[in-house]
N, C-alpha and C positions, 0 to 999 in steps of 0.2 A: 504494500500500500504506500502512496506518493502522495504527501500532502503538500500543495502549492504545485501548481500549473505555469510558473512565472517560466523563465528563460534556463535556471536551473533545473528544475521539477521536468521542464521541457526535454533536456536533455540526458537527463536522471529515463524516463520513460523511454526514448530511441536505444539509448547503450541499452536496455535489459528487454525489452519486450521481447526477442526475440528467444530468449530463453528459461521468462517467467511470465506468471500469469500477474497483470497489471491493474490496478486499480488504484485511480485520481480523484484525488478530493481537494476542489478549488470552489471558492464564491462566484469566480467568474464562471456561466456559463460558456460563453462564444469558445473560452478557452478549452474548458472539459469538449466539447461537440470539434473542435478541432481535434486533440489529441485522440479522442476515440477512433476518426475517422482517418487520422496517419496511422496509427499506430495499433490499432485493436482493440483496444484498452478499455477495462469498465469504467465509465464515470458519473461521478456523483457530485451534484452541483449543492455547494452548502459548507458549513461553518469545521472548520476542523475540528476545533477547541469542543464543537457538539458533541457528546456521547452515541447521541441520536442519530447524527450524519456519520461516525466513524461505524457504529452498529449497521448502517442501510448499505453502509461502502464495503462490510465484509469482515470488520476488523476481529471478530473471534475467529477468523482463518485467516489469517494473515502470518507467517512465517518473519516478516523483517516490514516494519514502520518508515519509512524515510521520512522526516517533516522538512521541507523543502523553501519556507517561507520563506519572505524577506520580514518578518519581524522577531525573533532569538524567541521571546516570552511566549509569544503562541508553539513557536517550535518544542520548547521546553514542555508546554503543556499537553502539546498533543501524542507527545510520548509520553509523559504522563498518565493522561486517558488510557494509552494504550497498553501500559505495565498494569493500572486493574484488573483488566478483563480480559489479557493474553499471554502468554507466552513468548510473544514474539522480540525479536530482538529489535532494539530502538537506535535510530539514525537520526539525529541533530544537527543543523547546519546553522550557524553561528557568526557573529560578527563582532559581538563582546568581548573583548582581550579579558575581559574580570571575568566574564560569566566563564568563558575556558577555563579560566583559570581553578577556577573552587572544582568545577567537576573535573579537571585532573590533579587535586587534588584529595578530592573524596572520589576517586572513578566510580562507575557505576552509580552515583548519586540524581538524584532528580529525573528517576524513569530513565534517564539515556545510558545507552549500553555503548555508542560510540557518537562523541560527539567533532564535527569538524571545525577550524575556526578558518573561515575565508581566505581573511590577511594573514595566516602563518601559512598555509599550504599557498597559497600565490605567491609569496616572498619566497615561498623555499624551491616552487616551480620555476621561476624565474631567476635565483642565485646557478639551480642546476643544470640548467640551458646556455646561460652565459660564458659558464663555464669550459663550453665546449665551444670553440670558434663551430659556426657555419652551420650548427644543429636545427631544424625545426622543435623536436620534441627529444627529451631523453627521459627514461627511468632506467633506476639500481635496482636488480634483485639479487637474491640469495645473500643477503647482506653484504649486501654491497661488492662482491665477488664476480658479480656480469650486470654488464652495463649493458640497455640499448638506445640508439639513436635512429632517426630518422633526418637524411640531410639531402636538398636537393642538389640534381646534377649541372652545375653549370656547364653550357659551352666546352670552356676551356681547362674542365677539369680532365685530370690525370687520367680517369674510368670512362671518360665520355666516347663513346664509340667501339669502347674495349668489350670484348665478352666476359663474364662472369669471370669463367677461370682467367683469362689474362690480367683481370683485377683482384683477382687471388692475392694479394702477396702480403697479406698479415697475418702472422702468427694469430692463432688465438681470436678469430675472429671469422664471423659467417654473414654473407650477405644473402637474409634470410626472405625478404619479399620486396618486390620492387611495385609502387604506385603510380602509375603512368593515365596520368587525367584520371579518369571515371573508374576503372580496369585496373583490379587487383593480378599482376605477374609475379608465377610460382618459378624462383627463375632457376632454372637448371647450369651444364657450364657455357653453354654454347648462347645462350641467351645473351643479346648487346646492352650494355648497358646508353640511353641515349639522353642528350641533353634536355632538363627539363623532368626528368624523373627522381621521383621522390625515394630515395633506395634507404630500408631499412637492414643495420643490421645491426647484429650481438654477438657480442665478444667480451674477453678482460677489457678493463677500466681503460690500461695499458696500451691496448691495441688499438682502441678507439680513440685516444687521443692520437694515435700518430697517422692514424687515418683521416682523422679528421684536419690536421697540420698538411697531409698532403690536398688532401680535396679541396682545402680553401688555402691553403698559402698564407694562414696565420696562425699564430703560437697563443696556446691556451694562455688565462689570463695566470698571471703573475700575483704573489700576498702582497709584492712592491708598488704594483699596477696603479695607478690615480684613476678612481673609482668615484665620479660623482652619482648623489641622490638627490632629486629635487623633491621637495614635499616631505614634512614630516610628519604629518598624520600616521593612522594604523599603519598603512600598508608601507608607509616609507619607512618606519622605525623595524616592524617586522620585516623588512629587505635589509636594513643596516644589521638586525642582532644575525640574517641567515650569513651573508657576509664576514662576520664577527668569528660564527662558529666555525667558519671555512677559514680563519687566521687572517682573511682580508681588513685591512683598513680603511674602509671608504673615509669622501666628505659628504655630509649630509648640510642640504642648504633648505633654512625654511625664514619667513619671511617676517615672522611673531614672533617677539624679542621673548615673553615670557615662556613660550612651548621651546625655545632653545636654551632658555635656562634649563628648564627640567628634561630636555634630551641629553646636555651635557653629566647630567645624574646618573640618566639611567645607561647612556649607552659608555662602554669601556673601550674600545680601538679605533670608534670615528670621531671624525672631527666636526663636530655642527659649528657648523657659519648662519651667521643673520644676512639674510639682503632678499632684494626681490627679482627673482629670474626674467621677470617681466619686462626687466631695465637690461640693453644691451652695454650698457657701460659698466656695470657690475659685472655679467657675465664674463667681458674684457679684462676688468680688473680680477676678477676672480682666477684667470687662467682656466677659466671652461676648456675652450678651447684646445688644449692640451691635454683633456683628459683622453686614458684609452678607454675606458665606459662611463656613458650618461643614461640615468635610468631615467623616466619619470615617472610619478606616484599623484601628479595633481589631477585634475579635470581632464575628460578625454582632448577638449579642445585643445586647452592648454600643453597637454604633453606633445600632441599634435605638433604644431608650432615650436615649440623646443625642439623635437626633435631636430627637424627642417633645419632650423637655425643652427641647431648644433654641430649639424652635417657643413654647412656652410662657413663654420667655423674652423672646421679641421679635427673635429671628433671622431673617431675610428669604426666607433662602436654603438648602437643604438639601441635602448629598452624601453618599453614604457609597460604600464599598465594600462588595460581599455577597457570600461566595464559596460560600455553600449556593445552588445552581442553583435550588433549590423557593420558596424567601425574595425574589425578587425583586419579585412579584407585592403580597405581607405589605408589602415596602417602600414600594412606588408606594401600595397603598390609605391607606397612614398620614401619606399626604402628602409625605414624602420627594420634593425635588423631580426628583434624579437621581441614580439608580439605574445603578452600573457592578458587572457580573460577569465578572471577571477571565476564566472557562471561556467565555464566550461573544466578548470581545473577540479572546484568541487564535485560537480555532476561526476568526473573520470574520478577521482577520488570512490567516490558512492559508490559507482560502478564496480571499483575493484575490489572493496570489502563484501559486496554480496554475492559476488562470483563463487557457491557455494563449492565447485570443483576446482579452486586453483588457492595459492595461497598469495598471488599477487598477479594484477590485471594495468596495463596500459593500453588507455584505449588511442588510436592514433588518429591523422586526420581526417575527419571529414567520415570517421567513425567506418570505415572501410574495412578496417582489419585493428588485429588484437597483437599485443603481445603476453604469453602467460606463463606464470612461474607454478607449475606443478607436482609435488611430491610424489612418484611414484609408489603404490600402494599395491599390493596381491591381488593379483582381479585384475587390473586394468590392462586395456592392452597392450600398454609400452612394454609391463614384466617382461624380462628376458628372452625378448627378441632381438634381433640387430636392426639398424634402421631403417635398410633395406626391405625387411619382411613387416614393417612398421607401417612404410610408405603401402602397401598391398592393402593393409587393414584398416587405415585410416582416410579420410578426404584426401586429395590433389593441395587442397590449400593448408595443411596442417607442417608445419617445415619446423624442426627443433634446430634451434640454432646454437646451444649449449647445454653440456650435461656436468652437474657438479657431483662428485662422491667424495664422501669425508674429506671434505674441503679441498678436494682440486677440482681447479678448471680442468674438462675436459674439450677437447674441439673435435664436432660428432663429424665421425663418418661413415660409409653406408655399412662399413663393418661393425661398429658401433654398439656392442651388445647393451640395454637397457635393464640396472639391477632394480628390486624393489630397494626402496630410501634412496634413490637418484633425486637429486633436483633438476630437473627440466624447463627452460625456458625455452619458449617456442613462439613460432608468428603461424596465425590463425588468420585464413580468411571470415570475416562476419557472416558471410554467405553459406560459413562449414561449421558454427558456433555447436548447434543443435546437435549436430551427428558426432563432433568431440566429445562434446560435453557427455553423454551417453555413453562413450567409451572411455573416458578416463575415470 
């Protein structure tokens, strides 16, 4: 059950319908009678916080609650509601740095069994990404032991034109699905890679930085690096402490002499500056200009506009945050190097906690394909086959692109025998979800 229909709730409902059975509970009609008709979905127009509306919506069969609002207190309460009279496990979406705070520290408190906070998972989506010259998306799994990326192919990249195997040349690393427009390619070795393709792959940490050094012809960012932050609101202070935790130093600039007193408090390796970014003479005197990342954290408009200007300054590196769902696209064509939206991090977030067969899910662009971190179990059919007789049993679009055992990387091949307790990270067509999920 999905409470809130807004842009989150929106896309909380595409990632899963295709593998659970759905039901929305929003005040807005027009929105419920949309989502049923993209998506299948039962919907129920009315009050979350109602006992009455979560009872007509299904809620004593409900296995997993998401509360998807935009308001923290209704979210809180309709997990609440929901811990009465179910069993089912509760999903929180959050914008409260405090209210986080108390339910991780009394976890499980207040009906919610997992709560998200917006500004920490965007700040830490967006420190992750940056990190990686030329990445569209990345996530870590198996603790942090394989990494995957999605990066597209320029022109004049190294791979452009090359076949698979002739773009072979990383240890430790597999180029596990390729996104070429609309059209998920399962790519084999003979497959070209061509410019303009979105190539996914996974590997060690290791091997993707130096691939990725080769495919953009720039070096991952540096702790030395001049890292500015514009905006110090939630989401710019939760981007300075994700920074912090990565040994970086940024500067954070915000514009309210008292909120930079009290960032000077809280935050321990940045450097907050007063001035107002609005002013290109400040900017100048600031030494923007010099910086090798500019994030922005303000208004989409405003980060907009900074960005441009930053570019125009001599700025290497471009980030901002954009919370109009529509502006994403506006960001990426103006060159903006990376692009984080807050409704869409949580939603993949949601997504990858209720994926009841994986123990961690990235969902990628334009929701096309998956990547999944799978514990192999007795029964499934990875057990102790080799990959070769894997690919026979499983979809065309199922490709595993690392296998960990007692803490080594492994880099799979078609001999590849699969133990039970392997860790499995894999890329999944969307189109193959159904028929996996059944077999693992």
């Amino acid at each position: 059950m999905i409470v809130g229909a807004g842009d989150v709730g929106t896309h909380i409902a595409e990632d899963l319908a295709d593998v659970h059975d759905i039901a929305m509970v929003d005040r807005d009609e027009e929105d419920i009678e949309r989502l049923v008709t993209d998506f299948g979905v039962t919907g129920v127009t009315g009050d979350g916080r109602s006992l009455d509306t979560l009872e007509e919506a299904g809620i004593r069969d409900a296995e997993v609650v998401i509360a998807s609002t935009d308001d923290d207190a209704v979210n809180v309460m309709v997990c609440g509601a929901a811990r009465n009279v179910t069993d089912a496990r509760t999903i929180a979406r959050v914008k409260s740095p405090d209210l986080y705070e108390t339910w991780q520290h009394f976890e499980g408190a207040l009906g919610v069994d997992m709560m998200l906070s917006v500004d920490r998972l965007t700040a830490e989506s967006l420190v992750r990404t940056v990190s990686l010259p030329g990445a569209l998306a990345t996530n870590m799994f198996v603790e942090g032991q394989v990494e995957m990326a999605e990066f597209e192919v320029d022109e004049n990249a190294p791979i452009a034109g090359k076949t698979v195997e002739e773009g072979d040349e990383y240890p430790s690393l597999t180029f596990a699905g390729v996104l070429r427009g609309d059209e998920v390619v399962i790519p084999s070795g003979d497959t070209t890679i061509e410019a303009g393709d979105r190539v996914v792959a996974i590997g060690s940490p290791s091997s993707m930085r130096r691939f990725a050094h080769a495919l953009t012809d720039s070096d991952s960012l540096d702790t030395d690096d001049d890292i500015v932050i514009v905006g110090g609101g939630e989401v710019g202070i939760q981007v300075a402490e994700a920074f912090e935790r990565s040994e970086y130093g940024p500067r954070l600039i915000d514009h309210d002499s008292e909120r930079v007193a009290a960032l000077e408090e809280r935050l321990d390796r940045t450097t907050v500056v007063e001035g107002d970014v609005r002013s290109f003479s400040f900017l100048a005197d600031s030494d923007v200009g010099d910086a090798d990342l500019l994030v922005g954290t303000l208004d989409d408009e405003t980060n907009y506009v900074l960005a441009l200007l930053a570019r125009d300054m001599g700025v290497e590196y471009t980030a901002a945050v954009v919370d109009e769902a529509d502006y994403g696209d506006l960001f990426e064509a103006a060159g903006v190097d990376v692009v984080v939206q807050p409704h869409t991090v949580v939603a993949r977030q949601t997504t990858r906690v209720t994926r009841g067969y994986t123990d961690e899910a990235a969902v990628l662009e334009q929701d096309s394909a998956e990547v999944l971190e799978i514990t192999v179990e007795s029964g499934s059919a990875l057990a102790g086959d080799s990959l070769s007789d894997v690919a026979l049993d499983l979809p065309d679009g199922f490709v595993i692109g690392a296998v960990v055992r007692n803490g080594t990387l492994r880099t799979p091949r078609g001999g590849t025998v699969i133990q039970t307790g392997d860790h499995v990270v894999a890329f999944v067509d969307t189109d193959d979800l159904d028929e996996v999920a059944a077999a693992l």
